[in-house]
C-alpha positions in Angstrom: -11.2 1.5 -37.4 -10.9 4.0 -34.7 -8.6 4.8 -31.9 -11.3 4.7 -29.6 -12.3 1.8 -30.6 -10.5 -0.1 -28.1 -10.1 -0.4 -24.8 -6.6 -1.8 -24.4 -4.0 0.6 -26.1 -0.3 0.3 -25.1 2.1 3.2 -26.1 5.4 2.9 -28.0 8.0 4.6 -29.5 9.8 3.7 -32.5 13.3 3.1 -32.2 16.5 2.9 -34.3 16.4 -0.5 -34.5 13.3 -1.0 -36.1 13.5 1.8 -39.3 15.6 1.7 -42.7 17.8 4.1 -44.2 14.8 6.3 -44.5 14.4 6.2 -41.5 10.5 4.5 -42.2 9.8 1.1 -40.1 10.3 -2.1 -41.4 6.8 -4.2 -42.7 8.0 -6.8 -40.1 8.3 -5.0 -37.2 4.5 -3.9 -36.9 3.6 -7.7 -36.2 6.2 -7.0 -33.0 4.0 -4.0 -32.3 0.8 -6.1 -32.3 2.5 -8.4 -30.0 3.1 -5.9 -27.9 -0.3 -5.0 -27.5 -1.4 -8.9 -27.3 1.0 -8.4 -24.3 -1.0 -5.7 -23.0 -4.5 -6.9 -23.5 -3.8 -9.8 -21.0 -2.5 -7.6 -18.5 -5.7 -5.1 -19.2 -7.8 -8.3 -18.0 -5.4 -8.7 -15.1 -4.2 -11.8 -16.1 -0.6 -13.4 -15.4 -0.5 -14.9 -19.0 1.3 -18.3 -18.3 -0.6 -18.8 -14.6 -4.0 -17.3 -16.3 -3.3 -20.3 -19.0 -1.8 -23.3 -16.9 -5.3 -22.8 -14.8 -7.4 -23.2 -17.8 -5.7 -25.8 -18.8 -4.4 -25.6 -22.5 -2.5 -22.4 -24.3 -3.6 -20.0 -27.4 -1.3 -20.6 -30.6 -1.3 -18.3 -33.9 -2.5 -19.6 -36.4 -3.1 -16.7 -38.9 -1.6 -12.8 -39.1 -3.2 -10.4 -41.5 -1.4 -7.1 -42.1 -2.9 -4.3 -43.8 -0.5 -1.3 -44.2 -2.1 2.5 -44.7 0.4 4.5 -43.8 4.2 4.4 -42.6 5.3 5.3 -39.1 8.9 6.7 -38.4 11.7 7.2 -36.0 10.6 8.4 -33.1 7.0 8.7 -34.0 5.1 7.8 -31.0 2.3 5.0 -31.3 -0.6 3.5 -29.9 -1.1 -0.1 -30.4 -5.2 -0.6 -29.7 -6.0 -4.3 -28.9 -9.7 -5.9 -29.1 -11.4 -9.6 -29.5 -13.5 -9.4 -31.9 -15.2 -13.0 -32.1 -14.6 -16.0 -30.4 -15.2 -19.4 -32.0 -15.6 -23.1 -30.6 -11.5 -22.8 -30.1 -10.6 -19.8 -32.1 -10.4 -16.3 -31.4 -10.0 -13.0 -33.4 -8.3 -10.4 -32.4 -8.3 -7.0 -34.0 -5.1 -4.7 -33.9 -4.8 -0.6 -34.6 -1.6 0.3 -35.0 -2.5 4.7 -34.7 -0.2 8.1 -34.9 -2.4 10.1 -33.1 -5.5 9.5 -34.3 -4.3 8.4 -38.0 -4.8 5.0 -38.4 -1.0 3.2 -40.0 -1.6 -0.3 -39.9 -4.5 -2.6 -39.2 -3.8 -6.6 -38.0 -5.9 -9.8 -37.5 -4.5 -12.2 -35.7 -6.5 -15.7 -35.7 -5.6 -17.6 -32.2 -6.7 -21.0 -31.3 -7.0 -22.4 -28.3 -5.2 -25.8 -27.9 -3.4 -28.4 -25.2 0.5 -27.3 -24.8 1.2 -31.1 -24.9 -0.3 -32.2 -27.9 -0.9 -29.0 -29.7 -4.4 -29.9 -30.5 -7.2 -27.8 -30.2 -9.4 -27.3 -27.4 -13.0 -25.6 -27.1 -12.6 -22.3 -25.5 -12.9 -22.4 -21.8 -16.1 -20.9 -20.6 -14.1 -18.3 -17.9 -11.9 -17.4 -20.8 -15.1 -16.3 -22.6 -17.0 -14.6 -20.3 -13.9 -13.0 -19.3 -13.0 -11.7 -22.4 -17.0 -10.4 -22.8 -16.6 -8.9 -19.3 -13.7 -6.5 -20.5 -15.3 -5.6 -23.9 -18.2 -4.6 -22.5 -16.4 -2.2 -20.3 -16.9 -3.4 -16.8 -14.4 -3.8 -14.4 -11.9 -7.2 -14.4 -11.0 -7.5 -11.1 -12.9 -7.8 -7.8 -11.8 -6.4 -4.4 -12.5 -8.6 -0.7 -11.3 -7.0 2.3 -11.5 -10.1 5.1 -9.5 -11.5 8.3 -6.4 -13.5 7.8 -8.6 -16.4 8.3 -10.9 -15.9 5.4 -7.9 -14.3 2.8 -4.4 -15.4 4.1 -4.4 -18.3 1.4 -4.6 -15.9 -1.3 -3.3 -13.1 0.2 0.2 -15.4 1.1 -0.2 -16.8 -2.7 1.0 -12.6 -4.0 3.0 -11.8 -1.5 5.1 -15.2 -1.5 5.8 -14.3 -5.3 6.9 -10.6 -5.1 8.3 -10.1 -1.4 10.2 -13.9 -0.7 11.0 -15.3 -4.9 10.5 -11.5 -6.5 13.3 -9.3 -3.6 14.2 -12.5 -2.1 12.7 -11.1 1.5 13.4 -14.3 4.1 9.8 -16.3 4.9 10.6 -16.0 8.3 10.3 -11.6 8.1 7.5 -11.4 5.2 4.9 -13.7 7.1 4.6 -12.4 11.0 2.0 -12.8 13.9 0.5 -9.5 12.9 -1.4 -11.1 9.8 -3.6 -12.9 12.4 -4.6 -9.3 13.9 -4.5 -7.6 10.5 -8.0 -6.8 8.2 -6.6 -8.0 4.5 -7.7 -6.9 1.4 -7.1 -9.2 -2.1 -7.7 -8.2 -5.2 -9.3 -11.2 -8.1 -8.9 -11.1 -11.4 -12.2 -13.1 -13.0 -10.4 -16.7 -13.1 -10.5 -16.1 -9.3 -6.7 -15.9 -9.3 -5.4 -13.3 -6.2 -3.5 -10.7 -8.1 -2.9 -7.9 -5.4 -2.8 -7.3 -1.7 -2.5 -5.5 1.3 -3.1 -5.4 5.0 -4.0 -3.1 7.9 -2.5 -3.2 11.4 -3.8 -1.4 14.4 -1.0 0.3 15.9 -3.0 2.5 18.3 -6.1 4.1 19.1 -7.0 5.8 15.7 -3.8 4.8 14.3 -3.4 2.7 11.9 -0.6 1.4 9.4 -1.0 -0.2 6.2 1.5 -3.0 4.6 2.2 -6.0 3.0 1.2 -3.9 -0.5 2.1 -6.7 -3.0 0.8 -6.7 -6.9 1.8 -9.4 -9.2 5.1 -8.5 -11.2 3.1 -8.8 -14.5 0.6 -6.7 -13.9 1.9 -4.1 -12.3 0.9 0.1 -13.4 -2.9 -1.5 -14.2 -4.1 0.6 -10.7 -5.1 -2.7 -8.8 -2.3 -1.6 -6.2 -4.2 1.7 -6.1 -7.5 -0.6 -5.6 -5.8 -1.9 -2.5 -4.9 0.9 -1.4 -7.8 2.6 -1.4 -9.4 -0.2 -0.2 -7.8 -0.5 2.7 -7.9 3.5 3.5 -11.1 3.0 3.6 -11.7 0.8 6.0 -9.2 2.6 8.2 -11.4 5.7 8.1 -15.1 3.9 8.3 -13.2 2.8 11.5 -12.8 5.9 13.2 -9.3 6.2 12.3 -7.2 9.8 12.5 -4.0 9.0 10.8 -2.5 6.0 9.1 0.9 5.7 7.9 3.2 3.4 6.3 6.7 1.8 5.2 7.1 2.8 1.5 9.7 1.0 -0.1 11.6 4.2 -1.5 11.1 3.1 -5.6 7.1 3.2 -4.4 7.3 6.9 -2.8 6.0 8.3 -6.1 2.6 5.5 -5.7 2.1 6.7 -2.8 2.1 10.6 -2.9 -0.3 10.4 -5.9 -2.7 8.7 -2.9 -2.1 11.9 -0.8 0.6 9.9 1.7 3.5 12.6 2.9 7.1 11.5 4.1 7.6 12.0 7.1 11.6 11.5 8.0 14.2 10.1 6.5 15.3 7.1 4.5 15.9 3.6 6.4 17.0 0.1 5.8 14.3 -2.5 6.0 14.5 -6.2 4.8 17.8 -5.1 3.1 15.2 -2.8 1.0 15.5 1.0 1.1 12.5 2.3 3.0 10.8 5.4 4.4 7.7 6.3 6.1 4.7 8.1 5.2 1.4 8.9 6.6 -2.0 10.4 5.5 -4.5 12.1 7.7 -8.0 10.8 8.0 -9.5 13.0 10.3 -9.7 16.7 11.1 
């Protein structure tokens, strides 16, 4: 078993909490880490665990943990917790767990899932999107899919994100997140491949080669997986294949950093919006 062995790796360090006297980590606690990277693996396939599984209809329960220990990991030793399926059954499925320092392989996990109704507890076969899902990500290809569309074709889905993060995430009133711009607006959604909406954005007109993006939304859970980036991008894009020279923005002020790793520059000073701290930034298109 090899680090790059997986695709999904999540990044931890060991804390006081979790060592002995010696300051080496307790058996236990690498069954947390393995969790962790459970955790991890369903946001790498930009999945919303509890929506991802009241859609398919049942839940995944342990119902076997292996541990095999090689080597002890210590206070502060930074880790990488590697995260793969390897089988699925009728209504199992395997996962395989690398618990790494460095390269140096500490701790190896199975952990046996199976798929089953949250009612009765009884198991289910494997629901065919889970599968190909799941095959889709180990294979390497990309999990999401990007649509950039009217308001007429994507407002459904696009409304779907930003209800969750702008109106029951910052508590944003319905009456200023949803305006008559969306009808004038090119949207662009992001799908993960259960055809949930995961991330959004939109594009205004503001004037004659200007344009202004907004509306940037990306499912709490899934946030740092670069599907706002996809957005983004996305809708850069189609500002420049327009003819556009210059569009710019409202950042909310904890999102500056996002947005100067796309190449957008402040330009003034902070502001108020929506009760949220704001300020605007802009990127040039055109010479």
């Amino acid at each position: 078993m090899k680090r790059q062995d997986f695709r999904c790796t999540a990044r931890l360090r060991v804390r006081w909490a979790e060592v002995d006297i010696q300051k080496i980590v307790f058996n236990a606690h690498y069954l947390t880490y393995a969790d962790v990277g459970m955790t991890e693996y369903w946001r790498a396939l930009a999945m919303p665990y509890e929506a991802a599984m009241r859609s398919l209809g049942g839940d995944i329960y342990l119902k076997k943990a292996t541990v095999e220990y090689h080597a002890s990991a210590h206070l502060d030793d930074l880790l990488d917790v590697g995260m793969r399926c390897a089988r699925v059954g009728t209504s199992s499925l395997a996962f395989e767990c690398g618990i790494f320092a460095g390269d140096r392989l500490l701790v190896s996990v199975e952990l046996i899932y199976v798929f089953a109704d949250p009612a009765s507890q009884s198991s289910r076969p494997v629901p065919q999107l889970l599968r190909d899902a799941i095959a889709h990500f180990e294979a390497g290809d990309e999990v999401v899919t990007l649509k950039v569309a009217d308001w007429a074709t994507l407002g459904k889905d696009a409304s779907e994100v930003r209800k969750a993060v702008f109106i029951e995430e910052q508590g944003i009133s319905p009456e200023i997140e949803l305006d008559a711009f969306d009808a004038t607006a090119m949207h662009a959604v992001a799908f993960n491949l259960l055809g949930m909406p995961v991330a959004t954005g939109r594009l205004l007109q503001d004037a004659p080669a200007e344009a202004r993006i907004g509306r940037m939304a990306v499912a709490r859970v899934l946030r740092g997986q670069r599907w706002g980036r996809a957005i983004l991008d996305a809708l850069v894009d189609a500002s420049r294949t327009r003819g556009d020279a210059r569009v710019t923005l409202h950042a909310q002020c904890s999102a500056e950093g996002f947005y100067r790793r796309a190449d957008f520059e402040v330009v003034g000073e902070p502001y108020e919006e929506a009760g949220i701290a704001h300020i605007t930034m802009q990127k040039r298109l055109q010479a």
